[in-house]
N, C-alpha and C positions, 0 to 999 in steps of 0.2 A: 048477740051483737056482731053484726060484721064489719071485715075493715080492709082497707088496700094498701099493701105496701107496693111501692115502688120503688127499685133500684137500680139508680143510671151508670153510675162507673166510683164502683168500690175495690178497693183492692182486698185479696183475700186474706189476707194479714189483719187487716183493720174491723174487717165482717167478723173475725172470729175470734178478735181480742173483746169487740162491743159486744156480739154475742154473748163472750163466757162472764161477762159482768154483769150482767141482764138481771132483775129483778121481778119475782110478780108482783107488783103492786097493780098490776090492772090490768084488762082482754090482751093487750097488745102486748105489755110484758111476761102475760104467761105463754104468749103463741115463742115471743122473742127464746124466752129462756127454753120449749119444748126443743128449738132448734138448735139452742145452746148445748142440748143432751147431745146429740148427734156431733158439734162441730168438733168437741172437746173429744172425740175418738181419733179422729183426724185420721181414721183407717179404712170410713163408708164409702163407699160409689156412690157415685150420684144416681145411680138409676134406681137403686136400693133406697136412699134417700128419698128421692119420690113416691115412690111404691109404699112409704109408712106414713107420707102426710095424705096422700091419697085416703089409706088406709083411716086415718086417725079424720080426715073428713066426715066417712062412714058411722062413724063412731065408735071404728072399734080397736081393740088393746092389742097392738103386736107384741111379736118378741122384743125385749128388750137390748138383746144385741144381734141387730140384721147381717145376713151377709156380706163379708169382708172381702172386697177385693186388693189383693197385695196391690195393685197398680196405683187404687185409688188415694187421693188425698185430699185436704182440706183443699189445694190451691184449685185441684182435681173439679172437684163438684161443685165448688161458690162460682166458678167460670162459666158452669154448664147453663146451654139457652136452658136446657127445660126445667132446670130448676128454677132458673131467673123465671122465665115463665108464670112458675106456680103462685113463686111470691108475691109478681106483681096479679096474679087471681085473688077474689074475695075467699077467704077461710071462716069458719066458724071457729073464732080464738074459744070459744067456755067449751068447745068439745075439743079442741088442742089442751089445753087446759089441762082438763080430765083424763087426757090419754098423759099427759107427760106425769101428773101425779100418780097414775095405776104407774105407770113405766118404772118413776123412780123407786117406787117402793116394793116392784117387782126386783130390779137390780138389788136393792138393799137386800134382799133376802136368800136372790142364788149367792150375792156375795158370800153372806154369811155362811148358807150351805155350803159352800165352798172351803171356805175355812175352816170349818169345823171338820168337814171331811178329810181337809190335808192334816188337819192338828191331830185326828185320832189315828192317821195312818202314818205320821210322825211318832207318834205315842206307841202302837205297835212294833215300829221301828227301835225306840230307846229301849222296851223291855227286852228287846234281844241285844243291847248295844253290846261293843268287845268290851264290855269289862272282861271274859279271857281270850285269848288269841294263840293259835296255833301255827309257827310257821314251817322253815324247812328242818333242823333239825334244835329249833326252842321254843320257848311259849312262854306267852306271861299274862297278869293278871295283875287287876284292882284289886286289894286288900282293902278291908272294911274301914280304914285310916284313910283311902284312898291311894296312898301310895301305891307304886307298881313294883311287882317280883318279878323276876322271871328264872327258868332252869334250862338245863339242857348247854349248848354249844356255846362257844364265849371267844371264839377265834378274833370276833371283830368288835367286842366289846358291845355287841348286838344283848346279851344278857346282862347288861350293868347298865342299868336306868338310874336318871340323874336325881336328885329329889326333889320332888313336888308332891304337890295334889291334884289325881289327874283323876278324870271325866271318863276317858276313853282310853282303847291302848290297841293298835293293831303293826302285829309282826309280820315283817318279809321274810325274805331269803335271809341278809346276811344283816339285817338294817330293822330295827322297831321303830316307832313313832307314836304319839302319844298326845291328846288335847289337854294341859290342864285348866284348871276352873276359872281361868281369867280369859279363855278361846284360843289362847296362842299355843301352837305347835313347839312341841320336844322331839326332835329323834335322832336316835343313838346309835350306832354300828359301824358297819364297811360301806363305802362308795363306790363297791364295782369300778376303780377303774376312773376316778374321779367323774363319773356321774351324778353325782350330786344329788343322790334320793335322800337325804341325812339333812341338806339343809333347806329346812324348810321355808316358807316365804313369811312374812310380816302379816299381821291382823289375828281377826278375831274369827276360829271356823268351830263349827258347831259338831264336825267330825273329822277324821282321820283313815284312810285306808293303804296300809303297806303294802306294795305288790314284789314282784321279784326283784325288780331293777328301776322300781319308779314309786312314785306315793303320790297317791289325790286325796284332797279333800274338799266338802264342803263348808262355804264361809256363809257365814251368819246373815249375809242376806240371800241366801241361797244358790247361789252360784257356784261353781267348779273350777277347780283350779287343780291344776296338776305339777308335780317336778320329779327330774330322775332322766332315767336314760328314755330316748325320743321311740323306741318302739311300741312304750307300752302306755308311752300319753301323749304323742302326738298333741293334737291344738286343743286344748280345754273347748266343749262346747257350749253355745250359749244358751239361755235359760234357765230357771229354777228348780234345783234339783233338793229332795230330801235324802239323798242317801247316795254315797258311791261305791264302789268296789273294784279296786286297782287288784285284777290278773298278773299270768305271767307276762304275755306280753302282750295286751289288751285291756281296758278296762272299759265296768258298765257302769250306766248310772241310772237311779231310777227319776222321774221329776215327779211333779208336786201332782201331774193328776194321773200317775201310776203308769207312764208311757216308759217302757225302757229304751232306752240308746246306749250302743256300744261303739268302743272306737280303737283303733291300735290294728294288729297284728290280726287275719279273719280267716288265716291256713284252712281247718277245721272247720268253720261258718263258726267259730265261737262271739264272732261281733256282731253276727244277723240274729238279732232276736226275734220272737214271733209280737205279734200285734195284742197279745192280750195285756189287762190291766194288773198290774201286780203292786204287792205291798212290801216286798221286801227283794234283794239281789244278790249274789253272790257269783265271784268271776272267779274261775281256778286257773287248773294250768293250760288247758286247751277248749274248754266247754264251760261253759255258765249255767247256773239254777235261778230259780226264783221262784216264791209262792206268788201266785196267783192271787186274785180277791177274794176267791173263791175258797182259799186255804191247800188247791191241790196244789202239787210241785210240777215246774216243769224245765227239763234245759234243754241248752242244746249245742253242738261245735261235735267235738270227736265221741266217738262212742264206741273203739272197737273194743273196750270189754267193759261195757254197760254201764258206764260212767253216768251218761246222759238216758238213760232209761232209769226215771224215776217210778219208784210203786203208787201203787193206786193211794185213795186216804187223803183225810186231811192234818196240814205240817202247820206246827207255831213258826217254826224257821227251818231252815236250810243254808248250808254251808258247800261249796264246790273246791275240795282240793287238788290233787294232783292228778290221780286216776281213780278218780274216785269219790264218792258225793255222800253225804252225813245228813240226817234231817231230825227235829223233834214233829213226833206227831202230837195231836192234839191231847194223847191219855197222859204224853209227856213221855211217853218211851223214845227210844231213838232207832229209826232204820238206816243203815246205809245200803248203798248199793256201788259197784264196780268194781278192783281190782281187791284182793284180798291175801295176798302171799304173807303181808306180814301181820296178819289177825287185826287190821287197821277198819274193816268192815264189819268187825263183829264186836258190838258193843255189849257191853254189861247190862243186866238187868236192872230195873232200877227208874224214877222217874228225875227227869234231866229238865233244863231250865232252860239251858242253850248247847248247842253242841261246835266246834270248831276241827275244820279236817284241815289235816297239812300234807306232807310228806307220804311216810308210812306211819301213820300214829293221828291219834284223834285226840282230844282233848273234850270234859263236856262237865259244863255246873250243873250238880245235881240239887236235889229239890233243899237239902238242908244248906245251901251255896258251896259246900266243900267241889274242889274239884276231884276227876276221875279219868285218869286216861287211858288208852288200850292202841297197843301196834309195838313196833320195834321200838328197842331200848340201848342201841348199841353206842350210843353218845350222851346216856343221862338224858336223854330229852322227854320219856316218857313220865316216870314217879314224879308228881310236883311234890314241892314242899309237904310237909305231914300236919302241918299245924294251919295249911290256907284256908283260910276264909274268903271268900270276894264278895267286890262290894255289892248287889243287888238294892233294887227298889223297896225291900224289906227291912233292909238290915242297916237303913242311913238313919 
């Protein structure tokens, strides 16, 4: 069946409210609602626009999401002669039709791929989550109760966590901080100076990252939010991110389709990431790591004693601290690489679950979740507890 539409003076406001109500009940409703797909982007070019009813004349099934032009907009393209054009030409609505149902049920399904992809690279992410955490001279950890311990330095009250039941737990410099199981932010220590990395902001975030002098986190509809001193989080950036990692004076973030961006302090190039797609992050004191999809490691910022020269192999995770980089490979043993004065590079044998680098010292759950640390011990901050347990994915 063919049919003509004609439109003499619409405003684009009104085309794309009627549009997105549109129903198929018949030829004309199914052509209405194919274009309904399109209006509700409200991101396509008009020339794009043409080129898939053209397209969908032919018979045949384009992409489901055409090239976006940033300029473009709804008021954009329902303006344009040659779309007016088109509409007022005869179409074949049962092969419009046919293309908007391939279309919609195309979309349904990268949606889905989509999701799934971000949910199992979300889920690779929590198996390594900080239930322990190692920072400048303490560290601390979820105990299988949930609660948090921590040992080592206690100058700023940074080692005396408040009680709850916490999710996550990630130590700074002089400052912890802490998700518990309701999404809201705990964090306990010094303020550098009343900076303010200690008080955190209101809602609900899904994680926590301590850095030197600032603390980011992810909130539960994925976004990034930063607080603390202005060098090392500067303007939270926009978009969906699964994971952060507040640096010394920089921080990275990975988003939902494994793009890193970094932001702060770039001395060292430690906030130029490279273009690959990774699953996990990690921001130290002057160079950043990350695995890849791939499982290898790779970083980058300063490297003059091989911080950022990671080894060949594939890594469950990687941690970037000081000078110096810590990783589980995949047999579960742990390599480090870079600075080594205080045995802070040479980890014990043994298979590890997650490993956390600070200071001079490392911290790493091993495979029965006891912890295990190795480097300098001149402030308590190495021996944890004797009786720790933490909480893993095994042991709730």
């Amino acid at each position: 069946m063919k049919f003509t539409i004609h439109i003499l003076l619409l405003s684009s406001m009104f085309l794309s409210n009627t549009l997105a109500h549109a129903t198929a009940t018949s030829d004309t409703d199914a052509y209405i609602a194919a274009l309904a797909l399109f209006l509700e982007q409200k991101t396509i070019g008009d020339a794009e626009l043409v080129n898939v009813f053209e397209a969908a004349e032919d018979g045949k099934v384009v992409n489901p999401i055409p090239p976006v032009r940033a300029e473009a907009s709804v008021e954009h393209f329902v303006a344009n002669n040659a779309l007016v054009e088109l509409l007022q030409g005869e179409i074949d609505a049962a092969r419009v039709a046919a293309w908007a149902a391939a279309n919609i049920k195309e979309q349904d399904r990268v949606r889905k791929k989509r999701k799934q992809t971000q949910d199992e690279t979300k889920e690779l992410w929590k198996d390594s989550a900080a239930v322990l955490s190692n920072g400048y001279y303490h560290a601390c950890a979820i105990t299988t109760n949930g609660t948090v311990t921590c040992w080592g330095l206690d100058d700023y009250h940074q080692s005396s966590p408040p009680l709850g039941v916490f999710q996550s737990v990630s130590v700074g410099s002089i400052h912890t901080c802490g998700v518990i199981t309701d999404g809201t932010v705990k964090c306990w220590g010094g303020d550098n100076g009343g900076q303010k990395q200690t008080i955190a902001p209101s809602g609900a975030f899904r994680s926590v990252s301590a850095g030197s002098w600032h603390t980011c986190g992810v909130r539960v509809n994925d976004t990034v939010e930063c607080w603390g001193h202005e060098d090392g989080r500067s303007a939270s950036p926009s978009g969906e991110f699964q994971s952060v990692s507040a640096g010394y004076e920089h921080t990275c973030g990975l988003k939902t389709d494994g793009v890193v961006i970094c932001w702060g302090k770039n001395t060292y190039g430690q906030a130029t990431p490279p273009t690959d797609a990774f699953k996990s992050i990690s921001a130290g004191y002057t160079h950043t790591c990350g695995v890849r999809v791939d499982g290898t490691v790779k970083c980058w910022g300063w490297d003059i004693i091989g911080q950022s020269t990671a080894p060949s192999g594939i890594f469950r995770s990687v941690c970037a601290g000081a000078n110096f980089s810590c990783g589980v490979k995949a047999d579960g043993t742990v390599a480090c690489w870079g600075t080594n004065r205080r045995g802070e590079s040479t980890p014990p044998a043994g298979v590890f679950r997650s490993v956390s680098a600070g200071i001079t010292k490392t911290c790493g759950v091993k495979a029965d979740n006891t912890v295990e640390c190795w480097g300098t011990d001149d402030l308590g901050q190495t021996p944890p507890p004797s009786d720790l347990i933490v909480l893993m994915e095994n042991n709730k």
